[in-house]
C-alpha positions as CSV (number, residue, x, y, z in Angstrom):
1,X,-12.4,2.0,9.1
2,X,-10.3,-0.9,8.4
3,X,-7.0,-0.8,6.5
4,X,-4.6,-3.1,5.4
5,X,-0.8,-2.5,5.3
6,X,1.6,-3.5,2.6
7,X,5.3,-3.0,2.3
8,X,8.2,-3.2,0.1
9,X,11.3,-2.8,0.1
10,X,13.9,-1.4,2.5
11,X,13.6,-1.2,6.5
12,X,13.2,2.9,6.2
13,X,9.8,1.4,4.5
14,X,9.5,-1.0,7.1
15,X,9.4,2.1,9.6
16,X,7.1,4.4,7.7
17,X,4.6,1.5,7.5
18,X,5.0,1.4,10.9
19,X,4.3,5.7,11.3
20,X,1.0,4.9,9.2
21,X,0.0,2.2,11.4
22,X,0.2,3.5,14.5
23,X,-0.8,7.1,13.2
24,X,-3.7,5.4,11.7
25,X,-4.9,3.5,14.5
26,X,-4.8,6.9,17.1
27,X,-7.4,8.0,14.6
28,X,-9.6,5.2,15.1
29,X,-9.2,3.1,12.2
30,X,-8.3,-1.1,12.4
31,X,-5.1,-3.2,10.6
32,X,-6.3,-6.1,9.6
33,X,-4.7,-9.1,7.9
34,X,-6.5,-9.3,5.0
35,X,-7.2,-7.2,1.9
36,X,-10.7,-8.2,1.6
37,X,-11.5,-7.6,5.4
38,X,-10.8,-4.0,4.4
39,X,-12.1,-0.8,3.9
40,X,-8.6,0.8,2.8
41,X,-5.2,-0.4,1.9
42,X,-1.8,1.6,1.7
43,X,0.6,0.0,-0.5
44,X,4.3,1.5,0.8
45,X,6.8,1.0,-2.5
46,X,10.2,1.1,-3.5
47,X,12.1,1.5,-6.5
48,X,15.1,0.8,-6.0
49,X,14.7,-2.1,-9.1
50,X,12.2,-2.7,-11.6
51,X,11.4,-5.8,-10.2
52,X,10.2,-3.9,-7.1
53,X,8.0,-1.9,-8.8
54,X,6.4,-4.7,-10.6
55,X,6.3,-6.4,-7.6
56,X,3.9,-3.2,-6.2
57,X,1.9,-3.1,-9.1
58,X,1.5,-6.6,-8.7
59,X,0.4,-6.1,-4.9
60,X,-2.0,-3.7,-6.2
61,X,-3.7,-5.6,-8.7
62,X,-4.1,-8.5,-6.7
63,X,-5.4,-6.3,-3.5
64,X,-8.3,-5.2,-6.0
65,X,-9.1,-8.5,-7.0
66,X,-9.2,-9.7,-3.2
67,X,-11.8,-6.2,-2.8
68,X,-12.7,-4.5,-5.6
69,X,-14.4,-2.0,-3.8
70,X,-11.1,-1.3,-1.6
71,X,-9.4,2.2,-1.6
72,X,-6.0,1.8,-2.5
73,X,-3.3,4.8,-1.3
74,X,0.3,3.9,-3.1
75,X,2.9,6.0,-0.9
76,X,7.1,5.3,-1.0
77,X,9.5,6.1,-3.4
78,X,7.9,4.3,-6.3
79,X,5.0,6.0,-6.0
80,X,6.8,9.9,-5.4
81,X,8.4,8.5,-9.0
82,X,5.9,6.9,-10.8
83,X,2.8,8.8,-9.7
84,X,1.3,9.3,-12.9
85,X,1.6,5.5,-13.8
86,X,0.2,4.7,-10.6
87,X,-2.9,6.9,-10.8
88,X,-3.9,5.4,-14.4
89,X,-4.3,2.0,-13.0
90,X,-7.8,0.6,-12.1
């Protein structure tokens, strides 16, 4: 599998990113640099303003135009907020 990593927002994000990468890649799976090399994509999110989380949605929209067929996992504290909103988007 080949995933893509995004991430916003603070270094604690910054570090979790960097949990799912290397936890990720001691199952097997690749990072690449590139949404529409990709089989997966985790989108890490803050909320500490709105901007931030218009800034995620923004990263997820444009990640599905770059792959449509891409499987997108939202994780942070935007996403433990605003799951409901997230799971309603395309």
């Amino acid at each position: 599998m080949k995933v893509y990593l995004i991430t916003h927002g603070c270094k604690a994000n910054q570090y979790d990113t960097e949990k799912f990468r290397l936890e990720l890649e001691s199952r097997g799976a690749t990072v690449v640099d590139e949404a529409d090399l990709a089989d997966a994509c985790v989108i890490n999110t803050c909320t500490v303003t709105n901007a931030a989380d218009a800034e995620a949605r923004k990263a997820i929209r444009k990640v599905k135009r770059a792959n449509p067929k891409i499987q997108i996992v939202v994780a942070g504290c935007s996403a433990a907020l605003r799951a409901i909103e997230y799971s309603r988007m395309e």
